[in-house]
C-alpha atoms as an extended CHARMM CRD file, in Angstrom:
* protein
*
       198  EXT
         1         1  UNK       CA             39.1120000000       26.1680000000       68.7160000000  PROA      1               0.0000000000
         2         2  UNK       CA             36.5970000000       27.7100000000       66.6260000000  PROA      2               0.0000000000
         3         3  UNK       CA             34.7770000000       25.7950000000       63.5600000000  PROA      3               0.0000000000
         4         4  UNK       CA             34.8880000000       26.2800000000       60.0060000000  PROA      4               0.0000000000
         5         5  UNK       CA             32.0260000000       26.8080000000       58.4010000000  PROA      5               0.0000000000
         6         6  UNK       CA             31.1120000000       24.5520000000       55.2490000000  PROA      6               0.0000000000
         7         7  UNK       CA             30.4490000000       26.8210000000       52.4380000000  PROA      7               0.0000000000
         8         8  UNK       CA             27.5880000000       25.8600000000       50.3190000000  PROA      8               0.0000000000
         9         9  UNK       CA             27.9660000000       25.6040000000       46.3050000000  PROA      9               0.0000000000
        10        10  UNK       CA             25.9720000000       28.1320000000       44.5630000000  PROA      10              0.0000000000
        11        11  UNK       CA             23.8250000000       25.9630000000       42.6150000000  PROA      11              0.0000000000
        12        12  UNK       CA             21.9770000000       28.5080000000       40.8650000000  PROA      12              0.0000000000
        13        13  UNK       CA             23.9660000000       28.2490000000       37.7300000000  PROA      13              0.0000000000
        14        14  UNK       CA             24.0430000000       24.7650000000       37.7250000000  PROA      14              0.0000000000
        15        15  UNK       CA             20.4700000000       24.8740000000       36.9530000000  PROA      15              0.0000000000
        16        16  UNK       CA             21.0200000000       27.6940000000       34.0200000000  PROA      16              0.0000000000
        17        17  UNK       CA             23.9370000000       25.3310000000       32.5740000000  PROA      17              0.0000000000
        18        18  UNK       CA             21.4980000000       22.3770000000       32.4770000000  PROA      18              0.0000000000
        19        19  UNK       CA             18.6890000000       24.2810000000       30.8280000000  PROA      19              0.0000000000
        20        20  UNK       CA             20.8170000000       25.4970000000       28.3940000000  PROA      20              0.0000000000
        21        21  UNK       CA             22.2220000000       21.7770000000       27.5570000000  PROA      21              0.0000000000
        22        22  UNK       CA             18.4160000000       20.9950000000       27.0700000000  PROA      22              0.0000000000
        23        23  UNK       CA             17.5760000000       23.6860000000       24.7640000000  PROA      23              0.0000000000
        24        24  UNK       CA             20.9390000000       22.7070000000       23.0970000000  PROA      24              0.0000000000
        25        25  UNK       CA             19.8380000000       18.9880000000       22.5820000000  PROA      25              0.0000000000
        26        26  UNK       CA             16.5670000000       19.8300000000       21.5920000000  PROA      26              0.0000000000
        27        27  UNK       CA             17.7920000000       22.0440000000       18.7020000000  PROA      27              0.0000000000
        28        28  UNK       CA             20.1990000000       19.6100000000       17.4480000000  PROA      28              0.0000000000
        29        29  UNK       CA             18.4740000000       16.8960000000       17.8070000000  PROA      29              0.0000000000
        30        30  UNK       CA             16.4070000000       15.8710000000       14.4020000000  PROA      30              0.0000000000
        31        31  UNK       CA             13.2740000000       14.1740000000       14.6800000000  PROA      31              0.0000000000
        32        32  UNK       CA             12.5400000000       11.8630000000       11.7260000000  PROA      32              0.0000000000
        33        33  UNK       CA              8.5760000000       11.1670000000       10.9470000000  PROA      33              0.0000000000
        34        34  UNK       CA              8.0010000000        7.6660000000        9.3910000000  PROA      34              0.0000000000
        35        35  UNK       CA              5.4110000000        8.0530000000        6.6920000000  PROA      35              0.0000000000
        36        36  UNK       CA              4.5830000000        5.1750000000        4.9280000000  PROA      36              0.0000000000
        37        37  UNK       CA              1.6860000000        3.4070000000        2.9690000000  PROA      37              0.0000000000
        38        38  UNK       CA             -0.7130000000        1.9330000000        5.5500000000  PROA      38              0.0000000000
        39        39  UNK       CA             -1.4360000000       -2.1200000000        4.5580000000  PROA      39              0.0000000000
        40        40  UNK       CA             -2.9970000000       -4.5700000000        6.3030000000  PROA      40              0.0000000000
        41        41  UNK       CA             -1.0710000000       -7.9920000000        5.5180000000  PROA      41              0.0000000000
        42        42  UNK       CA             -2.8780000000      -10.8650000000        4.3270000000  PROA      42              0.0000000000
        43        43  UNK       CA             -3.6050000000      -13.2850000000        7.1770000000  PROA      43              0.0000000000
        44        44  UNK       CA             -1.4210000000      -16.5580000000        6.8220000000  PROA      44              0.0000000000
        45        45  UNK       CA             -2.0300000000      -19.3160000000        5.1440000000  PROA      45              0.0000000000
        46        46  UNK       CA             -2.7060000000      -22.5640000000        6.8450000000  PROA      46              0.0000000000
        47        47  UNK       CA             -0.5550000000      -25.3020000000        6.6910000000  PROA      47              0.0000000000
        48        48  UNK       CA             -2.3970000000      -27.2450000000        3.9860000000  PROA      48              0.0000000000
        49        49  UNK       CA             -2.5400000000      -24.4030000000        1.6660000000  PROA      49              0.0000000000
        50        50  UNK       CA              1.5310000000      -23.8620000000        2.5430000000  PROA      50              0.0000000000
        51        51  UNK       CA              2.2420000000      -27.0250000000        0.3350000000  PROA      51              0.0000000000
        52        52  UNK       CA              0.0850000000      -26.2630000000       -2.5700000000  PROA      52              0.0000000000
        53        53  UNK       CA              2.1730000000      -24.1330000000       -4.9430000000  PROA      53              0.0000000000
        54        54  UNK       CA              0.2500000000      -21.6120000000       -6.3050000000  PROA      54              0.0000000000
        55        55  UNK       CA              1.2280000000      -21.0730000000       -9.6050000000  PROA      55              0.0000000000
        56        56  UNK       CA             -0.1870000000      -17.9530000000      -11.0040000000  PROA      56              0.0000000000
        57        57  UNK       CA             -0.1470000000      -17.7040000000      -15.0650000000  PROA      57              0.0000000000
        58        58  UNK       CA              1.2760000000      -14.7080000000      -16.8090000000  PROA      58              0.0000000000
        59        59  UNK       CA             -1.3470000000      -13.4570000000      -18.1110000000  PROA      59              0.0000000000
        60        60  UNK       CA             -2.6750000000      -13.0750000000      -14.4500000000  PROA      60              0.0000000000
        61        61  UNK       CA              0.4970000000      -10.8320000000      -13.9110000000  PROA      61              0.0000000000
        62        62  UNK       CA              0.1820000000       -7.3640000000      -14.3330000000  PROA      62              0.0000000000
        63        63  UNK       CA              3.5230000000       -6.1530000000      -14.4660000000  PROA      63              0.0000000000
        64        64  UNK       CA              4.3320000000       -2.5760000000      -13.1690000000  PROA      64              0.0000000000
        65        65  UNK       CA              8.3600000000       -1.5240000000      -13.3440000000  PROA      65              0.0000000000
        66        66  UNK       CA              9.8280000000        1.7250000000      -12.0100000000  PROA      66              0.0000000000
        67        67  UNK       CA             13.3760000000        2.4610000000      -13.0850000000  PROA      67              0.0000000000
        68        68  UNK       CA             15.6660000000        4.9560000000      -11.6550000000  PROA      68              0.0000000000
        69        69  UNK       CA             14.8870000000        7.5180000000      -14.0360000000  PROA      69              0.0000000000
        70        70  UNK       CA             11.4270000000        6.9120000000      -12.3530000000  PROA      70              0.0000000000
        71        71  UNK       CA             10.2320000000        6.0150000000      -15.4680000000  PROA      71              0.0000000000
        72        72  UNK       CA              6.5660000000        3.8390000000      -15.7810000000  PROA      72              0.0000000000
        73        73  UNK       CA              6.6460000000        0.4380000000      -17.9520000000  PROA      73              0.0000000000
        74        74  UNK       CA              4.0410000000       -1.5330000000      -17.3860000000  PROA      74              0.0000000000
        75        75  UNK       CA              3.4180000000       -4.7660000000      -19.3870000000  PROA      75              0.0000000000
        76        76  UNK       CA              4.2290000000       -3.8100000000      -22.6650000000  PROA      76              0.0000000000
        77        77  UNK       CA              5.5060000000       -0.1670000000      -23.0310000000  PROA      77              0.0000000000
        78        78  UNK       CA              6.4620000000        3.0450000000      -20.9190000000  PROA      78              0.0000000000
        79        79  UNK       CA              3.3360000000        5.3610000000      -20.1290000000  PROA      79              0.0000000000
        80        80  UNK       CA              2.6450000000        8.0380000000      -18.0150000000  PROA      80              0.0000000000
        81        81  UNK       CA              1.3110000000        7.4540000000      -13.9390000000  PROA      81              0.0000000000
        82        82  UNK       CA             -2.2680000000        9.0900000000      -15.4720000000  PROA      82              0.0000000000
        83        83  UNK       CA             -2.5730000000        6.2400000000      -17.1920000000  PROA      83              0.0000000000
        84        84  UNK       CA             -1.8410000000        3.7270000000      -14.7630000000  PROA      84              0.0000000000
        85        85  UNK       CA             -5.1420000000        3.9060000000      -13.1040000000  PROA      85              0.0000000000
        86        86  UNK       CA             -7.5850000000        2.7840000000      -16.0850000000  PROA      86              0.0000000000
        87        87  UNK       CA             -4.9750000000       -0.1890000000      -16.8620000000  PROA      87              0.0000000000
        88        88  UNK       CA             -5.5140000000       -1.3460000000      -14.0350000000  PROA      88              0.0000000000
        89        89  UNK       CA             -9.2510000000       -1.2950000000      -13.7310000000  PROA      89              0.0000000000
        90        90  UNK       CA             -9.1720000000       -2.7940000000      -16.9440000000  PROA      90              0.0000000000
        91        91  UNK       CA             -6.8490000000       -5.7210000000      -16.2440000000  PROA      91              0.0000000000
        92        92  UNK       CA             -8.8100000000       -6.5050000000      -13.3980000000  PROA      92              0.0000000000
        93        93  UNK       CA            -12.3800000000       -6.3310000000      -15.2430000000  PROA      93              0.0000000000
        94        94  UNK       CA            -11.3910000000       -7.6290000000      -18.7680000000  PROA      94              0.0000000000
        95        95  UNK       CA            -15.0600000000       -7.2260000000      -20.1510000000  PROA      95              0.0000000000
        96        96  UNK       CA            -14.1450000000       -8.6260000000      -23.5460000000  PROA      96              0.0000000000
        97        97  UNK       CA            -12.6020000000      -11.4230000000      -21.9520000000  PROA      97              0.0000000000
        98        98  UNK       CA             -8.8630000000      -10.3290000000      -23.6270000000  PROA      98              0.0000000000
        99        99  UNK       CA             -6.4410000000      -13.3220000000      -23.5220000000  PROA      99              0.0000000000
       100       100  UNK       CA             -3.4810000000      -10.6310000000      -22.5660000000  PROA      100             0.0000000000
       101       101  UNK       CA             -5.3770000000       -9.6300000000      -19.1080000000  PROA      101             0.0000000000
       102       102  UNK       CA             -6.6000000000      -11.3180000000      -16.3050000000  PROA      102             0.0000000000
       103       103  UNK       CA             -8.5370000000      -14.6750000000      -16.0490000000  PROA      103             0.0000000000
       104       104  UNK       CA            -11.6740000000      -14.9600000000      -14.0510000000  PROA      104             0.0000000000
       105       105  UNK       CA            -12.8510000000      -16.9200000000      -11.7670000000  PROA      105             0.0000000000
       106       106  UNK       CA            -16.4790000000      -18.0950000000      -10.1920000000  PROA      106             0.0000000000
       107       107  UNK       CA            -16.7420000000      -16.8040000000       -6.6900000000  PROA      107             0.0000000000
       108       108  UNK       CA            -19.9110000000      -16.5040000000       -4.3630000000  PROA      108             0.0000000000
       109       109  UNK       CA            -20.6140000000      -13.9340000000       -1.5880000000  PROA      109             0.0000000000
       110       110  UNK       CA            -23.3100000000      -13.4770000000        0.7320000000  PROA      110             0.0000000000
       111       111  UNK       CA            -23.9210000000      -10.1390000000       -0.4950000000  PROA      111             0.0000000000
       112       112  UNK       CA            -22.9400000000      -10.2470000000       -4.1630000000  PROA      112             0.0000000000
       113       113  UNK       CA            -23.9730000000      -13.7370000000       -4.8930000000  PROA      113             0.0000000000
       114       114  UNK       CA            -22.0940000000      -15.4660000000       -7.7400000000  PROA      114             0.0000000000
       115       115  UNK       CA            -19.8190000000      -13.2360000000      -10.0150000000  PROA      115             0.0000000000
       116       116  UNK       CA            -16.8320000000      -13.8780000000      -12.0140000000  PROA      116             0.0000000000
       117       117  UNK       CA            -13.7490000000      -12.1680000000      -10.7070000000  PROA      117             0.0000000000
       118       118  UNK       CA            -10.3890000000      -11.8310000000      -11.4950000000  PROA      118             0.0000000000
       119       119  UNK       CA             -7.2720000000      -14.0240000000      -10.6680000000  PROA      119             0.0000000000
       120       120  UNK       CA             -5.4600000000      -10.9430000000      -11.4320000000  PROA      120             0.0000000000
       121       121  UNK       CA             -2.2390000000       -9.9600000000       -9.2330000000  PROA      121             0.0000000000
       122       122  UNK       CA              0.0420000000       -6.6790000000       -9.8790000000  PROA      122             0.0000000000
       123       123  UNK       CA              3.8010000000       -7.1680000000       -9.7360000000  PROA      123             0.0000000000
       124       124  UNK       CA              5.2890000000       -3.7770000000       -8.4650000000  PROA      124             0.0000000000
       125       125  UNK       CA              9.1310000000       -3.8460000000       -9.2070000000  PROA      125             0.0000000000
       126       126  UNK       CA             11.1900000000       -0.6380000000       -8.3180000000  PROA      126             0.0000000000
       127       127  UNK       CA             14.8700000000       -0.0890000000       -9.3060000000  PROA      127             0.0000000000
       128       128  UNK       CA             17.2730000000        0.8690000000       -6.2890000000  PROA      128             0.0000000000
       129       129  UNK       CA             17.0270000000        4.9760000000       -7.6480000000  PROA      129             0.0000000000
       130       130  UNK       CA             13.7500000000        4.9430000000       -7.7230000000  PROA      130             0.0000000000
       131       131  UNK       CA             12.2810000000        8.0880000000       -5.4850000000  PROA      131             0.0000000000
       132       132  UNK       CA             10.5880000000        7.9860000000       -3.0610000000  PROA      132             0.0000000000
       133       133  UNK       CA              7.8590000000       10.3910000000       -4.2820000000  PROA      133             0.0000000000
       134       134  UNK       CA              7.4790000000        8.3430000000       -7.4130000000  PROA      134             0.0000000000
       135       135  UNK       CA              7.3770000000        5.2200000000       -5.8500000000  PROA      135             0.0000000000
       136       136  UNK       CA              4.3980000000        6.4860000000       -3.5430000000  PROA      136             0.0000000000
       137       137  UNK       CA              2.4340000000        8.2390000000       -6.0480000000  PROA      137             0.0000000000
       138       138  UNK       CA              2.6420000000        4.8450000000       -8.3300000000  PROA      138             0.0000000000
       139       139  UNK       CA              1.1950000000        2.5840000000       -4.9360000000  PROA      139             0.0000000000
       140       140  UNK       CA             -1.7540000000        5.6480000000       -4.8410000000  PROA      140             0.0000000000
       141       141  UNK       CA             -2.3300000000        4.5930000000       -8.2550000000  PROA      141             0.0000000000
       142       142  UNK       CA             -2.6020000000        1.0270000000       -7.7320000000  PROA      142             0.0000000000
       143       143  UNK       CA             -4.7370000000        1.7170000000       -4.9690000000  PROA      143             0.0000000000
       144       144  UNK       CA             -7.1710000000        3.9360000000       -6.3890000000  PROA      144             0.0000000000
       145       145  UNK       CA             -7.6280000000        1.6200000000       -9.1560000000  PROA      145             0.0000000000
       146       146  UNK       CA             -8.7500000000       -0.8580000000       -6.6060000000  PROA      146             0.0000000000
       147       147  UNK       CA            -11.0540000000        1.7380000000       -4.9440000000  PROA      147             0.0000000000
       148       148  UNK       CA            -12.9350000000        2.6630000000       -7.3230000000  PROA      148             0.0000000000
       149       149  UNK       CA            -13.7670000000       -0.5980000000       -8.9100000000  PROA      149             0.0000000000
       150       150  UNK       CA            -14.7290000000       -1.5370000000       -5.0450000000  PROA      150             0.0000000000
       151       151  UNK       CA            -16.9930000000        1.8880000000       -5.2450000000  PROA      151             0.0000000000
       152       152  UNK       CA            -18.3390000000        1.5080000000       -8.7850000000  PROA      152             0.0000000000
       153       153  UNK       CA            -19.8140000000       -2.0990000000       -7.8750000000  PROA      153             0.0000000000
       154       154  UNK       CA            -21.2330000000       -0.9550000000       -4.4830000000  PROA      154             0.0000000000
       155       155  UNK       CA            -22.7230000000        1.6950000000       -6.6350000000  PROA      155             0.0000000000
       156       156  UNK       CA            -23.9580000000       -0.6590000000       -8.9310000000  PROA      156             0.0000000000
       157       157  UNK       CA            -25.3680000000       -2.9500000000       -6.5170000000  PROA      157             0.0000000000
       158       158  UNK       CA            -26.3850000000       -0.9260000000       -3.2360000000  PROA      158             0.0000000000
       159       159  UNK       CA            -26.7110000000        2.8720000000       -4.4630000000  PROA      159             0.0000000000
       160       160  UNK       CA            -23.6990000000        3.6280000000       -1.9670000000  PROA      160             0.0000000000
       161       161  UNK       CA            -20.2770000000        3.7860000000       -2.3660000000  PROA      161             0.0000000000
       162       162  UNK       CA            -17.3900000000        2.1530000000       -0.9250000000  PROA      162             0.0000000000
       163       163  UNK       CA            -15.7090000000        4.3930000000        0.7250000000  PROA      163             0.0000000000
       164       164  UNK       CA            -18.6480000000        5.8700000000        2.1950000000  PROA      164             0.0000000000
       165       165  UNK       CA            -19.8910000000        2.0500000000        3.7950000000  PROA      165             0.0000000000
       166       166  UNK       CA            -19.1830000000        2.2690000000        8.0640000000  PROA      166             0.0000000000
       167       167  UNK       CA            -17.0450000000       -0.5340000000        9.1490000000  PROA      167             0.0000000000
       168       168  UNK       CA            -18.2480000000       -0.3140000000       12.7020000000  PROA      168             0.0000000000
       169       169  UNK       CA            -22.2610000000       -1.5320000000       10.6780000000  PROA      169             0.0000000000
       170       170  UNK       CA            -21.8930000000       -4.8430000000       11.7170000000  PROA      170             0.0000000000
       171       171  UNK       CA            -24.0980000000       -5.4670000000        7.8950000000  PROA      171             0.0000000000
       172       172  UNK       CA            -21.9170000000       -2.7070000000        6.3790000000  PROA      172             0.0000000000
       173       173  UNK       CA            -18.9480000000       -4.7080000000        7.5190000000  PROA      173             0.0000000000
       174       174  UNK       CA            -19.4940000000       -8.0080000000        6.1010000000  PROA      174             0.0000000000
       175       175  UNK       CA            -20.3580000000       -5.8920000000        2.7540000000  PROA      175             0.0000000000
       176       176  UNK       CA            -17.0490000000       -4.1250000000        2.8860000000  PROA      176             0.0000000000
       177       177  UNK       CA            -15.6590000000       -7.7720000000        3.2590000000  PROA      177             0.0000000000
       178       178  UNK       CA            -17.2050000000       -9.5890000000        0.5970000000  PROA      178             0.0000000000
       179       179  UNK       CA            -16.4340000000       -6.1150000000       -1.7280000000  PROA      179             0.0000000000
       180       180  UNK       CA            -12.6220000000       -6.9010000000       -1.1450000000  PROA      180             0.0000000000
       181       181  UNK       CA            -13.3940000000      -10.4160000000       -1.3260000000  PROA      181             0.0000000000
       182       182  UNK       CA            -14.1360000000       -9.2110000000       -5.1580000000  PROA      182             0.0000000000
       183       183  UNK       CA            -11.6120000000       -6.6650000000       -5.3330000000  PROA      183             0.0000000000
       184       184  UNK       CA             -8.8200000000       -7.4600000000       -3.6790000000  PROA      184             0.0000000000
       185       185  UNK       CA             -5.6680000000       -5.1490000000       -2.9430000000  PROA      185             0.0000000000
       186       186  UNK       CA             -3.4780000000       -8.0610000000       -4.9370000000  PROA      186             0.0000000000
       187       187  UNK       CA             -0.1810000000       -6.1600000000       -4.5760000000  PROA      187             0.0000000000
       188       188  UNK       CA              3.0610000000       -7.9610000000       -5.1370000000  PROA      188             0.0000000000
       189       189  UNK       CA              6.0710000000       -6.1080000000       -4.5320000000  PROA      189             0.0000000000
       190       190  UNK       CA              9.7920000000       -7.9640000000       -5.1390000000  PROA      190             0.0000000000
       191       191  UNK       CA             12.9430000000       -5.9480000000       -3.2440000000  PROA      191             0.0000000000
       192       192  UNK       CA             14.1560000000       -3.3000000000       -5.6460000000  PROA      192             0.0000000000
       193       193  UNK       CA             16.7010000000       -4.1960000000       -7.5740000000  PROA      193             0.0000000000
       194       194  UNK       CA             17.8570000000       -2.4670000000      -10.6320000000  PROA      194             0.0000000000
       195       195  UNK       CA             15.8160000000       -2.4820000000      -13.1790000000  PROA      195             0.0000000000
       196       196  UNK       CA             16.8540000000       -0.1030000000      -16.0310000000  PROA      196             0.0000000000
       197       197  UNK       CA             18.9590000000        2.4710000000      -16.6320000000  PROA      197             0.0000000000
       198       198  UNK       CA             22.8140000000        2.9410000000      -15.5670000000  PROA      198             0.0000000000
């Protein structure tokens, strides 16, 4: 009796089948990039300071809406994002000590000493239409704002500027600190909602 002989599978286009279902999926396949707006959250509060309601005045409120039109009102009126930069700044410093802007505050640093500094928080409220790109470019302003008032009092006080200070200087370090410590990034931002418009 004589034996059959097992044929074997050709298995070489197997292996073209597969690599064409992998070029396939990697074609198809979309691969989304998070961008975002780096922040480092506030550490929490401890418990003590949990039960004390901080109740921040409204003057001390700088309010900045964005509606779905992605139009700019902030406190009082609708201006352009150009603007928003120098309203800031000047919230936050109120040098003629304006009853409409910010309140200050006595605060001591190792490196600054004693200064007066603002209780000063922004409100950021965005409608549900609001873009994306708008959005962004209004946080940028915010941002700057804070920057360059961190930059203009390094300048004032050390010759160097803030962003140019190295974190990894233990010295440079603690000045960075105590320069946010003055200017802080006091962002509040409530879940969109919508605010004007349709």
């Amino acid at each position: 009796m004589a034996r059959r002989e097992i044929q074997e599978i050709n298995a070489g286009s197997m292996a073209d089948i597969a690599f064409l279902l992998l070029i396939f999926f990697l074609v198809a396949t979309t691969m989304d990039i998070d961008t975002g707006i780096s922040r480092l959250l506030p550490p929490m509060p401890e418990e003590e300071e949990l039960d004390d309601d901080q109740e921040i005045r409204e003057r001390n409120v700088f309010v900045v809406l964005i509606n779905k039109d992605d139009d700019l009102f902030v406190e009082d009126g609708f201006y352009d994002v150009s603007e928003l930069k120098e309203m800031t700044k000047e919230f936050f410093l109120n040098p003629d000590d304006d009853p409409d802007l910010s309140e200050k505050r006595e605060l001591t640093t190792d490196f600054f000493g004693t200064m007066m500094v603002s209780k000063g928080v922004i409100s950021l409220r965005n409608d549900i239409g609001t873009s994306y790109g708008k959005y962004i470019e209004v946080q940028n302003e915010l941002a700057a704002a804070v920057n360059e008032l961190r930059n203009e009092l390094c300048m004032q006080r050390f010759g160097r500027r803030y962003d140019d200070l190295d974190p990894l200087n233990d010295q440079e370090a603690a000045l960075i600190d105590d320069a946010k410590k003055v200017f802080p990034m006091a962002i509040s931002e409530a879940e969109p909602k919508k605010v004007g418009g349709n």
